[in-house]
C-alpha positions in Angstrom: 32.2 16.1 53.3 30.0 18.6 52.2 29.8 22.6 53.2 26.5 24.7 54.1 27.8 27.6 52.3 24.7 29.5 54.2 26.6 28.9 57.4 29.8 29.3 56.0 31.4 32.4 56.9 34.8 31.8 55.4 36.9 31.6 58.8 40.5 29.8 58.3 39.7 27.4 61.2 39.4 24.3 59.0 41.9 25.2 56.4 44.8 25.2 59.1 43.4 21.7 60.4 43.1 19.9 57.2 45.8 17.2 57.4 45.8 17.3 53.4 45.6 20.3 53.0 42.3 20.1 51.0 40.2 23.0 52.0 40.5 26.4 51.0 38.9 29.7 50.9 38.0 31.5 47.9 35.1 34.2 47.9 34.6 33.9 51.5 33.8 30.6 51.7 35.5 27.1 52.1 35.8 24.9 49.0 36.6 21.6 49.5 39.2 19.8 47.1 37.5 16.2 47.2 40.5 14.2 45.5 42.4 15.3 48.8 39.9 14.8 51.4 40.4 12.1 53.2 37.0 12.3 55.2 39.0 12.0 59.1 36.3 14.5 59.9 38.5 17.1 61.6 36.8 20.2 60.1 33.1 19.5 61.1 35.3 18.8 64.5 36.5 22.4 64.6 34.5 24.2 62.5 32.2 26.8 65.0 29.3 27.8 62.8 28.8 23.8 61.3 28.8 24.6 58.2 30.3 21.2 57.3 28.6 18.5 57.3 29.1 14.2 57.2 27.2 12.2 54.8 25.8 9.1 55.4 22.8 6.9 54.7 19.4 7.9 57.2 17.2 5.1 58.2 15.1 5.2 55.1 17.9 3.2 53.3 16.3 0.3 55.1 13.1 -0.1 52.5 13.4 -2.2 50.0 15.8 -5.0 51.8 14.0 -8.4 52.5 16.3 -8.6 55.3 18.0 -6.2 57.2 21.1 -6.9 59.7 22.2 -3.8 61.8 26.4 -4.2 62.7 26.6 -1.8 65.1 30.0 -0.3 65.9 31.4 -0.9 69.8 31.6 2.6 70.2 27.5 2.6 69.9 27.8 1.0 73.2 29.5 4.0 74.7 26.7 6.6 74.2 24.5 5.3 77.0 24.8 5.8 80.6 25.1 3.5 83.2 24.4 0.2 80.9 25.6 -2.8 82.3 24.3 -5.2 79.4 25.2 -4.7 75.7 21.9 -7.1 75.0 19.8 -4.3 75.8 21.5 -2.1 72.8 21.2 -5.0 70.2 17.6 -5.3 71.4 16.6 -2.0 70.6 18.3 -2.2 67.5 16.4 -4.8 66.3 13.3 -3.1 67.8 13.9 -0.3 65.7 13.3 -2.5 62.4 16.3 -4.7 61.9 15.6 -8.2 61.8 18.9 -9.1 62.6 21.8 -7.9 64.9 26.0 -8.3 64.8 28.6 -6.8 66.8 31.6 -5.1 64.8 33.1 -6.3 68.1 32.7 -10.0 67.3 35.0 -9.1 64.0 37.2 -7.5 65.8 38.2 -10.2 67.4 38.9 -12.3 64.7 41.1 -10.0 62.8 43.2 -9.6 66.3 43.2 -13.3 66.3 44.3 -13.0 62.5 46.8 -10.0 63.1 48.9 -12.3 65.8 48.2 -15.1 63.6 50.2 -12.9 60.6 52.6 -11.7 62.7 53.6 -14.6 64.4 54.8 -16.4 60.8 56.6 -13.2 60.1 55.1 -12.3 56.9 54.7 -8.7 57.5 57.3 -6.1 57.6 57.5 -4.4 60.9 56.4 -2.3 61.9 53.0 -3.5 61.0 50.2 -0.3 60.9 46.9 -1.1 61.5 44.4 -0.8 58.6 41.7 -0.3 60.8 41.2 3.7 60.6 40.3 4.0 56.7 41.3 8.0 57.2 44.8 6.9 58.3 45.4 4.6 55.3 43.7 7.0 53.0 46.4 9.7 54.5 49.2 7.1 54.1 48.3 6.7 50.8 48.1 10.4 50.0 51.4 11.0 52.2 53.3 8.4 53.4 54.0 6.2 50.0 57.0 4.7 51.6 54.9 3.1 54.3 51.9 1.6 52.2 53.5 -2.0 52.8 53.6 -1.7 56.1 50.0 -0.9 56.1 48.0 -4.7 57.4 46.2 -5.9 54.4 43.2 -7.5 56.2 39.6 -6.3 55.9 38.6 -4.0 58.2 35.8 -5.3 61.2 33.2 -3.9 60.2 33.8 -5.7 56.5 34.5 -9.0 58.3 31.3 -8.8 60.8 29.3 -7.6 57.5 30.4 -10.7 55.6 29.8 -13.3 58.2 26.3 -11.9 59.3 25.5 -11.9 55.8 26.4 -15.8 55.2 25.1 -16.3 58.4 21.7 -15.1 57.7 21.6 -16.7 53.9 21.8 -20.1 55.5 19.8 -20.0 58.2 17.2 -18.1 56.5 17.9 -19.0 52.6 16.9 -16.0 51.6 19.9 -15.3 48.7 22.9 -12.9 50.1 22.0 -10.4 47.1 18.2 -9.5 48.9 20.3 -8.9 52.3 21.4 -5.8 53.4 23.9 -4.9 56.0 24.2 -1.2 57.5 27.0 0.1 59.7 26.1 2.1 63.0 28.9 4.1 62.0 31.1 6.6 64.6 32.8 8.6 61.5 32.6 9.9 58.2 35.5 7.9 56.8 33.6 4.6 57.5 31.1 6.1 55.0 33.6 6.8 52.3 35.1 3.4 52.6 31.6 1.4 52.3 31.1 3.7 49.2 35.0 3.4 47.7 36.9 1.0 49.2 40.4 0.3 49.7 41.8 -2.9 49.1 39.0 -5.0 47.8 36.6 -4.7 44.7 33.7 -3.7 46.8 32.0 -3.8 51.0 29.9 -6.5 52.2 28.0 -3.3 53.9 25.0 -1.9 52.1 25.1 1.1 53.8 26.3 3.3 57.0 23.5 5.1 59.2 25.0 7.9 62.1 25.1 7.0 65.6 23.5 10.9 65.9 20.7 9.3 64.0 20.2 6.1 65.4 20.8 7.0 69.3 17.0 9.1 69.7 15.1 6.4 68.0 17.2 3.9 70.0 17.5 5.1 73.2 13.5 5.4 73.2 13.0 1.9 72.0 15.4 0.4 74.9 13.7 2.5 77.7 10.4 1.0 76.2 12.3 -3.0 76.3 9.6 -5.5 78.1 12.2 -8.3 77.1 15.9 -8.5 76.3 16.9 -11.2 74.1 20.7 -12.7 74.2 22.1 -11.4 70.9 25.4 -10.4 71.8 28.7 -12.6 71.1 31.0 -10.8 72.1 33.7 -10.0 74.4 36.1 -7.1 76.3 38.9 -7.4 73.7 36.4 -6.9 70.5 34.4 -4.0 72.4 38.0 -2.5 73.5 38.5 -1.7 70.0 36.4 1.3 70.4 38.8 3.0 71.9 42.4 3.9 71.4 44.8 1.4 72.4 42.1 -1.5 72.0 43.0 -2.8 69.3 46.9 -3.5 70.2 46.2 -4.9 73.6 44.7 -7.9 71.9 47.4 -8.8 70.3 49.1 -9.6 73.3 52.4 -7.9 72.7 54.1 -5.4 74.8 55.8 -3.3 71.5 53.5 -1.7 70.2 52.7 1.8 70.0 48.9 3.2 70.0 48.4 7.4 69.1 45.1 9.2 68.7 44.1 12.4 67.0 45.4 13.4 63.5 47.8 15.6 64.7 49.5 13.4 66.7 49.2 10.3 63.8 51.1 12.2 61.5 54.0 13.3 63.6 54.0 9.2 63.9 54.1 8.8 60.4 56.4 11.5 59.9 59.2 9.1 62.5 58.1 5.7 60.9 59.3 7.5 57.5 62.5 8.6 58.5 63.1 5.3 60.3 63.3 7.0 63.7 61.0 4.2 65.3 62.8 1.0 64.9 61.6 -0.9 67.6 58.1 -1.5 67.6 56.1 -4.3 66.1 52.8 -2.9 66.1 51.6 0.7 65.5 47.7 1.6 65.6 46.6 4.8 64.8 43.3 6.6 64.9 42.3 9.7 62.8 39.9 10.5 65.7 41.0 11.6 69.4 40.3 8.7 71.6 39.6 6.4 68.7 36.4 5.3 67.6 34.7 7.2 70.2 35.8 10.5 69.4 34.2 10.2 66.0 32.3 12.8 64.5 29.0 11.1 64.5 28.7 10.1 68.1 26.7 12.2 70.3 29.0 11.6 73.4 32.2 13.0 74.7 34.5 10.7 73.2 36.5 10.5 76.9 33.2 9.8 78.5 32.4 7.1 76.1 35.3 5.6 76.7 35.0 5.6 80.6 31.4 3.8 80.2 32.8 1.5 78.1 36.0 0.2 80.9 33.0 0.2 83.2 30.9 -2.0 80.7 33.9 -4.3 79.9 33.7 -5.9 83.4 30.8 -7.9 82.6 32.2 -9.5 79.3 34.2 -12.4 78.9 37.3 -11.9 77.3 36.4 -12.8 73.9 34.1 -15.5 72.0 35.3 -15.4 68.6 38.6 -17.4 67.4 39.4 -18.8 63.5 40.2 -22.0 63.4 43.4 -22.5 61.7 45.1 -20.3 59.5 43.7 -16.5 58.3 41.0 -17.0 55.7 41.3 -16.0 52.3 38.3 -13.9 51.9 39.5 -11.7 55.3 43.1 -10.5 53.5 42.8 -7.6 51.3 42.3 -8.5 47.1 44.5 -5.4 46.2 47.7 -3.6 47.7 47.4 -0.2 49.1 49.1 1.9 46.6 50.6 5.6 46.5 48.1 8.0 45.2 49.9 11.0 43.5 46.7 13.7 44.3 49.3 16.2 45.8 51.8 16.0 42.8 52.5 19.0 41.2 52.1 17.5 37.7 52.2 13.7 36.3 55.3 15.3 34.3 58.6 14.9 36.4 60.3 17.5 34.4 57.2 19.4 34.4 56.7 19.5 38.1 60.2 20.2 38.7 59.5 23.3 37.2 56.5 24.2 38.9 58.6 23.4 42.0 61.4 26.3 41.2 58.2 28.5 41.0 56.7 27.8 44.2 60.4 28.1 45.7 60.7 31.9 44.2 57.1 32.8 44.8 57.4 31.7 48.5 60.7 34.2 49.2 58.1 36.8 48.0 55.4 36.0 50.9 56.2 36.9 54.6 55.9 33.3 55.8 53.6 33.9 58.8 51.3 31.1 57.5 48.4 32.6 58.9 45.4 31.9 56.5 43.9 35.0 55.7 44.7 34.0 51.9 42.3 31.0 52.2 45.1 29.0 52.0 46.7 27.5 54.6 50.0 28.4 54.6 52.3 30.5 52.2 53.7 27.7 50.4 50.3 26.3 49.9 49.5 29.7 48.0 52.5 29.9 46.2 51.5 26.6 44.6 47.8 27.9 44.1 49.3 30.6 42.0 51.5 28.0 40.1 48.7 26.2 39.5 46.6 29.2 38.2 43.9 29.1 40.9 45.6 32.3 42.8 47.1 35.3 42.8 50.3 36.7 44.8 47.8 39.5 45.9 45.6 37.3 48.0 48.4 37.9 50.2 46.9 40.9 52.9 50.6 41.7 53.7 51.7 41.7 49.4 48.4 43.2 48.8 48.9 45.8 51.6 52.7 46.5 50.1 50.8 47.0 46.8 49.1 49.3 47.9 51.9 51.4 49.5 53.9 51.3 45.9 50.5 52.4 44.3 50.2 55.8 46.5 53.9 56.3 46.7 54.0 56.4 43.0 50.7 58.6 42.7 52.4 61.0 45.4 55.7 61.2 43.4 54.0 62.0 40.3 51.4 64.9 41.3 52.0 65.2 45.0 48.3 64.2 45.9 47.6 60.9 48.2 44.2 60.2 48.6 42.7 60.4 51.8 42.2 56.1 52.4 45.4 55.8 51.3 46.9 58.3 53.9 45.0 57.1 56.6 46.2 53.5 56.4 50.0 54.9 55.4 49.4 56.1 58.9 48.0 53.0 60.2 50.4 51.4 59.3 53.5 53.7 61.2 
């Protein structure tokens, strides 16, 4: 994420939303802890003046490749009214520059057909959490430590479509894998950050992630301008299904599962998986962004809309064209474990941080507990650790600040009888 500091007006809109509490306000404007952020997108979602802002890779990345294979997300599919053929996206997409086109969708379906694979030998504790939201397992990394092994260690979609079209097009072509390059259509921000740093393998199969905002006026010019639609897509209702919440748990075929959308709602999930208050469920996929995929950030639809186009569009797919014969490939599982990642300590030193901890304790029975921002942090204890941490002062508090105050004239009044007028007035005020 990155702030406009121009548009910025230092509101506490974001601050209250972050779900890691990694934005605050000091000078009257946001500042943005990146070790914390966890790129779910949810201030550019509520921020009103956009002053934040996504980053991602604009269609210039594209020079310099010998050959260049577009892997549009499903949710793409979503942004266009009344289509009725996905060929005609892939298409444009190809018209657009690409010489190549493959559907996240068609990876979808094989890590569903891997997931029920997994599950079906019982190698993963239950319940199983979908990996496929990389701001969910970033959060549960951040948060949720006791839950990293339930997290499912395969790759991702997008990784999985990148890697085939990429092997794919080295064979038929010959042209070596290291001269091609593979760019997301990407919905979100978090797909971004996990092409650039990813979690659970070494490094992406995807060269890059472009916007759907940047890709849909281009594209949608280039498909209204289609003499001829070639047959690119391969694939079917359960790998486009993904794009929305829910999707992704209906193909495995299995009636416990449990699908929630919106970070609000993921983390009062997490928050019951932790304390073991959900004990029945095999299967738990959760989505950063309300509606899933489709709700992202960097779509240019209503993500409700999107999804509503997309049951209408899954009527003319089959259910799916993409299987793995026999077991779950190798190169498909994740190379590394997810493991905890201590950014919210207080201090690497136990005894240190148990110290800190007493601070924050006596420093929060000093602040009025209203939690309402106007700090720049977003609650009280969130500023009583600021202040432990040096970054702060008690006095950022308007209601401290404001008691301050009072002691400051009652003490000027006791000692020569004179209270200066501002002071007076807001004495008044204030009764």
């Amino acid at each position: 994420m990155t702030l406009d500091k121009d548009k910025c007006l230092g509101c506490t809109n974001c601050i209250k939303r972050c779900p890691t509490e990694a934005i605050r306000v000091r000078e009257g404007k946001a500042q943005i802890i990146s070790e914390r952020c966890i790129d779910c997108g949810e201030c550019i979602r509520v921020c009103p003046h956009h002053a934040k802002k996504a980053r991602y890779d604009h269609l210039s990345v594209l020079e310099g490749w010998k050959y260049k294979i577009a892997i549009p997300a499903p949710a793409l599919f979503g942004q266009f009214n009344n289509l009725d053929d996905i060929d005609i996206v892939l298409t444009g997409l190809k018209q657009m520059g690409f010489d190549d086109v493959y559907e996240v969708s068609r990876g979808a379906e094989l890590v569903s057909d891997a997931t029920r694979k997994l599950m079906a030998d019982g190698r993963l504790p239950k319940p199983v959490i979908s990996s496929a939201c990389p701001a969910v397992v970033r959060l549960i990394r951040v948060r949720f430590p006791d839950l990293c092994d339930h997290v499912l260690n395969l790759n991702a979609p997008m990784e999985v479509s990148a890697m085939m079209a990429k092997r794919a097009a080295s064979e038929r072509t010959g042209i070596p894998i290291e001269e091609i390059g593979a760019f997301f259509i990407t919905p979100c921000p978090a797909k971004v950050t996990d092409i650039k740093m990813p979690i659970g393998t070494e490094g992406s199969w995807c060269d890059g992630a472009i916007a759907i905002s940047e890709v849909f006026p281009l594209l949608s010019h280039r498909m209204d301008k289609l003499e001829t639609v070639e047959p690119i897509g391969q694939s079917g209702l359960i790998g486009v299904s993904w794009a929305g919440s829910g999707g992704e748990s209906a193909a495995l075929l299995n009636e416990k599962y449990l699908a929630a959308d919106g970070i609000e709602n993921v983390i009062r999930v997490l928050e019951e998986l932790e304390d073991e208050r959900i004990r029945e469920l095999d299967f738990v996929e959760l989505n950063a962004c309300s509606g899933g995929c489709v709700g992202g950030v960097l779509c240019v639809e209503n993500g409700y809309v999107a999804k509503a186009r997309l049951q209408r569009l899954r009527k003319y797919l089959p259910v799916s064209q993409n299987h793995l014969d026999g077991g779950v490939p190798r190169d498909m599982e994740w190379t590394e474990p997810l493991e905890f990642a201590p950014v919210l300590k207080l201090s690497q030193n136990l005894e240190e941080a148990m110290q800190m901890m007493e601070e924050i304790d006596v420093i929060c029975e000093g602040l009025p507990g209203l939690d309402c921002g106007s700090c720049g942090a977003p609650s009280c204890r969130a500023l009583a650790e600021d202040v432990v941490k040096g970054v702060a002062r008690t006095s950022d508090c308007v209601f401290v600040m404001r008691e301050q105050v009072k002691n400051v004239a009652d003490t000027l009044s006791s000692i020569g009888g004179y209270v200066p007028s501002y002071l007076d007035s807001k004495e008044k005020q204030g009764n």
